[in-house]
C-alpha positions as CSV (number, residue, x, y, z in Angstrom):
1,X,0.0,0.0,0.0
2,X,1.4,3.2,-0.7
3,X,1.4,6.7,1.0
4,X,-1.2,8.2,-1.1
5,X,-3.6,5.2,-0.5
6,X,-2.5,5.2,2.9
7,X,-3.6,9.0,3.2
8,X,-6.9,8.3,1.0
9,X,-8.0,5.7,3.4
10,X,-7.6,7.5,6.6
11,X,-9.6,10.6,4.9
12,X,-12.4,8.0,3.8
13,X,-12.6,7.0,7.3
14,X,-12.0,10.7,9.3
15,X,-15.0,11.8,6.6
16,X,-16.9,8.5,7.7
17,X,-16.4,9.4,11.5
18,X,-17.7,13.0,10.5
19,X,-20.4,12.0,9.5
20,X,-21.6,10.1,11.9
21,X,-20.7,12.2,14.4
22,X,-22.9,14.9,12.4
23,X,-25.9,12.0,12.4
24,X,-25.3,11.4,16.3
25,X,-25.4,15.2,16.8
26,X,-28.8,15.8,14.7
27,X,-30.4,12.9,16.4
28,X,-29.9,13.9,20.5
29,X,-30.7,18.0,18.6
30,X,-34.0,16.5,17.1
31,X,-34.5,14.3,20.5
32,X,-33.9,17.2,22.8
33,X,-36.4,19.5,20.6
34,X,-39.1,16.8,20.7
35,X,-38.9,16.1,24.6
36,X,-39.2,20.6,25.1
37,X,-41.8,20.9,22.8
38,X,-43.4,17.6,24.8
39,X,-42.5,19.4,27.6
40,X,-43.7,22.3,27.1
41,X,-47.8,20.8,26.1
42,X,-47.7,19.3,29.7
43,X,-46.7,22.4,31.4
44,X,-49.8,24.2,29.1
45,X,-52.1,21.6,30.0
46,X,-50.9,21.4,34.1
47,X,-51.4,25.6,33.9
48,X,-54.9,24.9,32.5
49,X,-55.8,22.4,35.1
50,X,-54.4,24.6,37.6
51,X,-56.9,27.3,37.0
52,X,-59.3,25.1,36.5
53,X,-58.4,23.8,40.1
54,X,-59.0,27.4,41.4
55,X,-62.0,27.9,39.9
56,X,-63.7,24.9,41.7
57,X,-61.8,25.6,44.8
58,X,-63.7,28.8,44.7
59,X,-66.6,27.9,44.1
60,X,-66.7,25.2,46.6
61,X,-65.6,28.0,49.4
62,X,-68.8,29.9,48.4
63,X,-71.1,27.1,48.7
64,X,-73.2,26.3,51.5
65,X,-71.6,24.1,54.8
66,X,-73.8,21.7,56.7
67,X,-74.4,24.2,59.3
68,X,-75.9,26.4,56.5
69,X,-77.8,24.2,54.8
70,X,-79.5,22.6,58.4
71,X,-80.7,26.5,58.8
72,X,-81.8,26.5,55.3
73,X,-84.0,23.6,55.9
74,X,-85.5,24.8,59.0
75,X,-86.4,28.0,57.6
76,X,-88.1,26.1,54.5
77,X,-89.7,23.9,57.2
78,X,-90.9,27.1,59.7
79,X,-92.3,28.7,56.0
80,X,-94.6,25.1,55.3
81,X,-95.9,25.3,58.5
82,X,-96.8,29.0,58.5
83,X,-98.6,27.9,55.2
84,X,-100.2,25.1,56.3
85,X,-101.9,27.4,59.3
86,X,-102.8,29.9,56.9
87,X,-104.4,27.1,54.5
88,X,-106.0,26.0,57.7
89,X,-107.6,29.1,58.6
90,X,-108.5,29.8,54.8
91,X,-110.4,27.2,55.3
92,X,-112.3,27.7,58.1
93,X,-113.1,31.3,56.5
94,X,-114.2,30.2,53.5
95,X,-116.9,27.9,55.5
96,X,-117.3,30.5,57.4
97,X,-118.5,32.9,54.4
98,X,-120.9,30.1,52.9
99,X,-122.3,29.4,55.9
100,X,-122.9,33.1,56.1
101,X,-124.2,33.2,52.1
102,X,-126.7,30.6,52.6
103,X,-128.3,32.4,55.7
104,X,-128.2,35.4,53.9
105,X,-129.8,33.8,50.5
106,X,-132.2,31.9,52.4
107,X,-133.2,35.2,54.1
108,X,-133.3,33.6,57.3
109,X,-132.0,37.0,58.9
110,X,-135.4,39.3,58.4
C-alpha cells in the first residue's frame, strides 16, 4: 500500500467518522427539541388544570356548609308550617263565608 492510498483511506474514514458524528449530533438535537416541545404541552395543560383547580376551589368556598344548609332547611320547614296554618284558617273562612251566604240567601235574617 502506498502513501497516497494510505492518506486516502484515513480521509475516507476521518469523513466517515464526520459524518456520523454529524448523524449522532442531529439525532440527541432533534430528540432534545421533541422532549421541550413535549414538555412544554404538559406544562400548558398542568397551567390549565391549575386554573381550573382554582375555579372549583372557589366555588366550593362559596357554597353552603352543613351548618348552613341545616338552617336553610328549618327556615323552608318554619315557612310550610306557617302555610299550612294559613291554609288552615282559609279554610275555616271560607266555611265561614258560605255558611254566612246561605243564611243570607235563604233570608233567614229578616
Amino acid at each position: 500500500m502506498t502513501d497516497f492510498e494510505l492518506l486516502k483511506l484515513s480521509l475516507d474514514i476521518f469523513q466517515i467518522v464526520c459524518i456520523g458524528g454529524v448523524a449522532v449530533y442531529t439525532w440527541l438535537a432533534n430528540k432534545n427539541k421533541a422532549n421541550t416541545s413535549a414538555i412544554n404541552r404538559v406544562d400548558e395543560r398542568v397551567s390549565e388544570l391549575s386554573t381550573r383547580i382554582s375555579s372549583l376551589e372557589t366555588r366550593i368556598d362559596h357554597m353552603p356548609g352543613d351548618r348552613h344548609i341545616k338552617e336553610i332547611h328549618d327556615k323552608i320547614n318554619q315557612v310550610a308550617n306557617a302555610q299550612s296554618e294559613s291554609s288552615g284558617q282559609l279554610s275555616s273562612i271560607v266555611r265561614q263565608l258560605e255558611m254566612i251566604n246561605i243564611h243570607l240567601l235563604k233570608g233567614n235574617g229578616d
